[in-house]
C-alpha positions in Angstrom: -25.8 -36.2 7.5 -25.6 -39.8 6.7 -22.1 -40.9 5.2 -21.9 -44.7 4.6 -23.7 -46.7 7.5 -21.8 -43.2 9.7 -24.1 -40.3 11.3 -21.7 -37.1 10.6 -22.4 -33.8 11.5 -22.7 -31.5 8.6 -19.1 -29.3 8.2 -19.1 -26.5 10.7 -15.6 -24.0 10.7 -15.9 -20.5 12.3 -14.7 -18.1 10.7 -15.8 -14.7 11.7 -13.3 -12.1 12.1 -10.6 -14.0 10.8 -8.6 -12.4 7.4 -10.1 -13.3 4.3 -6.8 -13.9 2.3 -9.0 -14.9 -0.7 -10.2 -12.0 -1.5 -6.7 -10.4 -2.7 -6.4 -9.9 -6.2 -3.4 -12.4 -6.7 -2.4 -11.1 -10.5 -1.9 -7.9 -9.1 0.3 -8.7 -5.6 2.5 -10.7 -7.9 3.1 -7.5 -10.2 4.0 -5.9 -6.8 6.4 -8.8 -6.3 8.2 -8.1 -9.5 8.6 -4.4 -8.7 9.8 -5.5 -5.1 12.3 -7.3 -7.0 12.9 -4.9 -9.7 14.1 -2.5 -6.4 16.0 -5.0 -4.8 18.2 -5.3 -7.7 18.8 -1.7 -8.3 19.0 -0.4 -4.4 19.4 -3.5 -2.6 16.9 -6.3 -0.8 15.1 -4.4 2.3 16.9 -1.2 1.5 13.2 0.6 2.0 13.3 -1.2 5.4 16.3 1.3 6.7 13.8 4.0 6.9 13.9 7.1 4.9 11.7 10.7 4.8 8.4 9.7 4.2 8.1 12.1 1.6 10.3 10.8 -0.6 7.5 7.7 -1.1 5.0 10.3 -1.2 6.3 11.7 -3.6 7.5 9.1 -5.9 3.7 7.9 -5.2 2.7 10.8 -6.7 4.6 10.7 -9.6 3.3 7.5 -10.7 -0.1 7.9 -9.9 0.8 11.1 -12.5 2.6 9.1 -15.0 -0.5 6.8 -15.3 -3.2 9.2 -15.1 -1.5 11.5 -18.2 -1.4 8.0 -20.3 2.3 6.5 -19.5 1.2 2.7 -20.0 4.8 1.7 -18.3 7.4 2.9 -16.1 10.3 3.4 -18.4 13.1 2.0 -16.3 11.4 -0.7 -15.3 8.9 -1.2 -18.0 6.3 -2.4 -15.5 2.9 -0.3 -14.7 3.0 2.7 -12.6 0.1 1.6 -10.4 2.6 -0.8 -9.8 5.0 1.3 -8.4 2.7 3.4 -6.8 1.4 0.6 -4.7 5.1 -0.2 -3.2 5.4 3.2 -2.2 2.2 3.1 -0.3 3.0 -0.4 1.1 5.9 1.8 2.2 4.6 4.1 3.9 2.0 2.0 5.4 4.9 0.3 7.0 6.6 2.9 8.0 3.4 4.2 9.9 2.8 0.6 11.3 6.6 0.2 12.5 7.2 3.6 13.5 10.5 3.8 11.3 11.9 6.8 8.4 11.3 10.3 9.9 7.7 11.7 9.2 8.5 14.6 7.5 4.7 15.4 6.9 3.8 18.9 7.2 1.8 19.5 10.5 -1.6 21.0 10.3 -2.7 23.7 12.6 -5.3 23.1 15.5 -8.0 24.6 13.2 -6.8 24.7 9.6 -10.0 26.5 8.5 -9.0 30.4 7.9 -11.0 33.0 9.8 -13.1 35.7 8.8 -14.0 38.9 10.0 -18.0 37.4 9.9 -16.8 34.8 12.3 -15.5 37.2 15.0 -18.8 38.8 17.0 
């Protein structure tokens, strides 16, 4: 490419495999950052980070995810969305599987969780 009385090379930048931070939905991760906030003032900055049963995200999770799908626009402490809140609890609990921290309180599945007939045995 000609620039000015210069030969330049036309702009090259490799970047396969690298994160592609623009595709985050921006509006949304700040909403998260309210919530984030929202618990930091009522429990404490990090407190999440101490590690607790996992189930107690799952389940809080779960009531959110609830609350919005039966037509709750807004948390009523907060007044924020429960997808909101729903997403910190999986954020988490995605930490807490990444860091190895709380106590997996999961319930175990057995080796073959499928239940056996009589037809199966011959």
């Amino acid at each position: 490419m000609q620039v000015g009385r210069m030969q330049v090379a036309a702009f090259k930048k490799d970047d396969a495999g690298k994160p592609r931070w623009s595709l985050l939905p921006w509006d949304v991760l700040l909403g998260v950052v309210h919530i984030l906030g929202f618990g930091a003032d009522k429990y404490g900055p990090d407190n999440w980070c101490a590690g607790a049963d996992w189930s107690r995200y799952y389940n809080s999770t779960q009531r959110h995810l609830i609350a919005f799908w039966m037509g709750e626009r807004a948390d009523p402490e907060s007044g924020r969305s429960h997808l909101l809140h729903a997403i910190c609890g999986l954020l988490f609990l995605a930490a807490y599987e990444i860091r190895g921290i709380g106590k997996d309180d999961r319930p175990s599945l057995s080796a073959d969780p499928s239940p056996s007939t009589a037809s199966d045995k011959s």
